[in-house]
C-alpha positions in Angstrom: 0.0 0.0 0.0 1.5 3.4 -0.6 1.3 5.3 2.6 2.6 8.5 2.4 0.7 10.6 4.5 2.6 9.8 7.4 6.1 10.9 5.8 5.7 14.6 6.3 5.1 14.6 10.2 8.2 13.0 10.5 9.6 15.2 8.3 8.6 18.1 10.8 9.9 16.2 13.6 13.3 15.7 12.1 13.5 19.4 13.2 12.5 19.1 16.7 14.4 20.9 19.5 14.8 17.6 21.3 17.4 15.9 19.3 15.7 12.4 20.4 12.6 12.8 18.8 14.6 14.2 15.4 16.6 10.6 15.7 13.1 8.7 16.3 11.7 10.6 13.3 15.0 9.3 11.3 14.8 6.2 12.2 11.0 5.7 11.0 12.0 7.6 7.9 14.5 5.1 7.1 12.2 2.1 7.1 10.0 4.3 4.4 13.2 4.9 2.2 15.3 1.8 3.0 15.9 -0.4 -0.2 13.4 -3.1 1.2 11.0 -1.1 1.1 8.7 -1.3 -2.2 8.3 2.7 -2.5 11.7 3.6 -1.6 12.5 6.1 -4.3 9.1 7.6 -4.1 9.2 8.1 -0.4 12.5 9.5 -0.8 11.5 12.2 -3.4 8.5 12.7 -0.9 11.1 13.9 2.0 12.9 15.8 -0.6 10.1 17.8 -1.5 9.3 18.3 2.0 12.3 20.1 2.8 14.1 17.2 4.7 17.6 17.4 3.4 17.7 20.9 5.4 16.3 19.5 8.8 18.6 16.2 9.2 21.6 18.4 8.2 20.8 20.6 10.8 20.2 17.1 13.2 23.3 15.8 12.0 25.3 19.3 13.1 23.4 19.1 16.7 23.3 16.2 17.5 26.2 15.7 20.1 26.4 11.4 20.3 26.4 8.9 17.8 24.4 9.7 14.6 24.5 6.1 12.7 20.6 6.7 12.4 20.8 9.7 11.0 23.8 9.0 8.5 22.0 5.8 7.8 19.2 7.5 6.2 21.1 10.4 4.4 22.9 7.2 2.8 19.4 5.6 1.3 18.6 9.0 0.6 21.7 9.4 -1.3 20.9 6.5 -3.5 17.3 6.9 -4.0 17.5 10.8 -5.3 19.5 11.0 -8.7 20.7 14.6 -9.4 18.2 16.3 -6.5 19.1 19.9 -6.0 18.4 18.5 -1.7 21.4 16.3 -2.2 23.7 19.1 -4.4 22.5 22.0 -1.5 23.3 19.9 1.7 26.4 18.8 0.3 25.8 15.2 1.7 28.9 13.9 0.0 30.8 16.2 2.0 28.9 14.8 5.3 29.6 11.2 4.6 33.3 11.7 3.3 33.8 13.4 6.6 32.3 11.0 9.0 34.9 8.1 9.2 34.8 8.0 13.0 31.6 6.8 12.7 32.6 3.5 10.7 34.9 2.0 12.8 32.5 1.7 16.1 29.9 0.5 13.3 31.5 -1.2 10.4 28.2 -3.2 8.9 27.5 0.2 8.3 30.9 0.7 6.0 29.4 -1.1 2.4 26.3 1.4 2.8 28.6 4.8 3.0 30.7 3.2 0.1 27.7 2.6 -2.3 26.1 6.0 -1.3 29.8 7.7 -1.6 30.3 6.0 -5.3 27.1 7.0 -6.2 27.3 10.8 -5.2 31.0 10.7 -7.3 29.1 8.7 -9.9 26.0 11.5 -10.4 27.5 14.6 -9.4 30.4 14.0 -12.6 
C-alpha cells in the first residue's frame, strides 16, 4: 500500500528541538526509504520535496552522540534521489566523506557509506 501521509510529520519532527525525537523521526524515515522497502525512491522524493535534506543536516550538526541513524538514512537517501538539488544544496557527499569516526564503532554500516559515496562521485560528474 503506498502510505505517504505519514512521511511529512516525520519530516517536521526531524526538526524538533529535542534531538531524540529528530533521531526517532529518522529512524522511522529510514524504514520508508530503505531499499526493502517497495516505494523507496518515491518516499525518498516525498522527503525531498518536503524540505528534509535541510532539517537532518541541521540534526546531524546538533546532534552531540552517535548519529548512525541519522547518517544511515542520508545514505538511502543518497541512493534513491538522482541529481536532486536536496542532495547538491546539503552537500551530503561532504557529510559522509567526513564521517569516518563513525565506521569503525559500526563497520556493517561501512558497504552502505561506500555505495552511497560512489554514487554521489558517480552522479555529481
Amino acid at each position: 500500500m503506498k502510505e505517504t501521509r505519514i512521511i511529512g510529520p516525520l519530516v517536521t519532527q526531524l526538526g524538533h528541538r529535542n534531538s531524540n525525537v529528530g533521531t526517532e523521526a529518522a529512524i522511522a524515515l529510514g524504514k520508508f526509504v530503505c531499499p526493502d522497502n517497495f516505494n523507496c525512491v518515491e518516499n525518498s522524493r516525498r522527503l525531498s520535496t518536503l524540505m528534509g535534506f535541510p532539517r537532518l543536516m541541521n540534526l546531524l550538526k546538533a546532534n552531540g552522540r552517535d548519529q548512525v541513524h541519522e547518517l544511515v538514512l542520508l545514505c538511502y537517501l543518497a541512493l534513491n534521489i538522482d541529481k536532486d538539488k536536496g542532495l547538491e544544496h546539503a552537500r551530503v557527499l561532504n557529510v559522509l566523506e567526513g564521517c569516518p569516526l563513525v565506521l569503525p564503532r559500526h563497520p556493517e554500516l561501512r558497504e552502505l557509506f561506500a555505495m552511497a559515496i560512489h554514487h554521489l562521485t558517480s552522479i555529481s560528474s
